[in-house]
N, C-alpha and C positions, 0 to 999 in steps of 0.2 A: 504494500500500500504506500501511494504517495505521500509524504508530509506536507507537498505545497499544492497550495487551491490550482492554481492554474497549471497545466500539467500540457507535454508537447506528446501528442499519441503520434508516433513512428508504426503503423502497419507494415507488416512483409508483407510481402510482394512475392508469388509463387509464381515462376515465369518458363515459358519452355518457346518455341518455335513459332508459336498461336499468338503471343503476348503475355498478358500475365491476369492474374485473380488475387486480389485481396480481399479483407474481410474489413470492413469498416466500420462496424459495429457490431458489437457481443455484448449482452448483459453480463454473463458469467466474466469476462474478460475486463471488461471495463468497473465489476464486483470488485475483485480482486485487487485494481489499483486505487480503490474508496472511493469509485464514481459511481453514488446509488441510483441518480436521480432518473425519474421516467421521462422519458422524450412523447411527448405528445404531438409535435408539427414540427414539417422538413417548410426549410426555406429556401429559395434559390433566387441568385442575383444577377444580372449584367451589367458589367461596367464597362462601356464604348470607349470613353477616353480612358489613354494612359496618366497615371496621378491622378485619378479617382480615387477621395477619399469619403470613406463613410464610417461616420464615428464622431464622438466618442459617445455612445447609447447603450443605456440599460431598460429594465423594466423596476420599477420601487416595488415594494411590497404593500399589498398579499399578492402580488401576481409577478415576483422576479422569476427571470428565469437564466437557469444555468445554461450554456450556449456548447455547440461541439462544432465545429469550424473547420471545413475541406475548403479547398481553389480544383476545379476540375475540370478549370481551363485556363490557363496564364501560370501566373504567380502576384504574389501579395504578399507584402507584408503586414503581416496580423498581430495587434498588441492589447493586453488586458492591462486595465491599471486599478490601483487597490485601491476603492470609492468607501471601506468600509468605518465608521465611525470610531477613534478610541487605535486603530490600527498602526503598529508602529511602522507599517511598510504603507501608510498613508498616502495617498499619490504617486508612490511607486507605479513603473511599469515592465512588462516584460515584451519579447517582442520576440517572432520567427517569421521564418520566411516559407510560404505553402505554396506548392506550384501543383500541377496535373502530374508533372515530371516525379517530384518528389512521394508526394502522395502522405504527407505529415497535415496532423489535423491538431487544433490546440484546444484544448476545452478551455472557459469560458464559465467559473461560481457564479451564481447570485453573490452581492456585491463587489462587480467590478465591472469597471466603463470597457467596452468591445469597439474595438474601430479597425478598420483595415486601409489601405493606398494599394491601388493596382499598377504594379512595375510596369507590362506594357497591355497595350489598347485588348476590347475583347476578352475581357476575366469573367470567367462564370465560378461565381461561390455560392454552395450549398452548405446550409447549418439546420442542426437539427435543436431545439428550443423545449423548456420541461414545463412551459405553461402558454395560455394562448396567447395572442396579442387586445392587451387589454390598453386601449388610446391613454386613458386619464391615470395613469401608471408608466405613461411614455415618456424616456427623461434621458440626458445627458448633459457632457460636459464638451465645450469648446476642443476641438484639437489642438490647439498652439500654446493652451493653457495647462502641460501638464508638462514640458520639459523633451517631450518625445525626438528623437533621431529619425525624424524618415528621411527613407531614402530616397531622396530626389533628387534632379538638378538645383544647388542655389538659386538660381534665377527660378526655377519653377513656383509657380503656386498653383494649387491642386483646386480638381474641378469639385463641388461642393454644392449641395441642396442648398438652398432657400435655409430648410430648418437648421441645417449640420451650422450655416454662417451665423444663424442667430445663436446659438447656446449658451450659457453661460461659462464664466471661467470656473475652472476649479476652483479658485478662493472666492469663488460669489455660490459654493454648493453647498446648501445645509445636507449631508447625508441621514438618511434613515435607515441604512445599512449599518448592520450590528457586528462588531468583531466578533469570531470564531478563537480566539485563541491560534492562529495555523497564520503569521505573516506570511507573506507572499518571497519565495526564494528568485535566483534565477534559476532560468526553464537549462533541464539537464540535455 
């Protein structure tokens, strides 16, 4: 079992002459590393431009939901940051890199901000999510407001919703997210 919330799941990849077969989710498997929660709805996304960013988003409670995170077309860089109140890894973030190529998926606890940047044009990302999408529970924090490395061109700035531009800063969020005792490590 993991000690840290946010956790980098590596799938093998069983490959012969055909291509290959992973397994991308297991109860029993995913048991084992102390990921209980139930997944109830898969999501999928497109992002047309390159430096697409989408983030920083969670769900508040009673309807957070813990997030599991595939790219399965591009690559992206995908980072969780620790929104949880009282937490000594408070505004930390961790951050990997998921491509189709790779095939690495990052889960995603209740309290913490989920955001991703798409390296190049045409990323399709599927997440699988442990409650539905409940709007008045719909929340985040600004992307620029948390110290984050993306990787981009200097010169670039990234293409952004309407809502992603409005958000607030991390020091304008009252969190309602409760520490667990488990700060956030970096990702092994």
């Amino acid at each position: 079992m993991s000690e840290n919330p946010v956790q980098l799941i590596e799938p093998r990849r069983h490959g012969d002459a055909r291509g290959w077969f992973t397994e991308v989710y297991s109860e029993k498997t995913f048991d084992a590393r102390g990921i209980t929660c139930r997944f109830v709805q898969d999501n999928h996304s497109l992002s047309a431009p390159a430096f697409t960013l989408r983030g920083l988003h969670f769900q508040t409670p009673p309807h957070g939901q813990d997030k599991l995170v595939r790219c399965i077309r591009g690559s992206i860089f995908d980072v969780a940051v620790d929104v949880r109140r009282d937490s000594p890894t408070y505004g930390q973030w961790v951050g990997a890199t998921l491509s189709a190529e790779n095939g690495h998926q990052l889960f995603v606890p209740i309290g913490f901000a989920h955001g991703f940047l798409t390296l190049e044009a045409d990323c399709e990302v599927s997440y699988k999510v442990s409650d539905l999408y409940a709007p008045e529970c719909d929340g985040g924090v600004r992307w620029d407001s948390v110290g984050i490395d993306w990787p981009m061109p200097a010169d670039a700035r990234p293409e952004l919703s309407p809502k992603d531009a409005k958000l607030p800063s991390l020091a304008d969020f009252d969190s309602p997210f409760a520490y667990d005792g488990r700060p956030l490590l970096p990702l092994a």
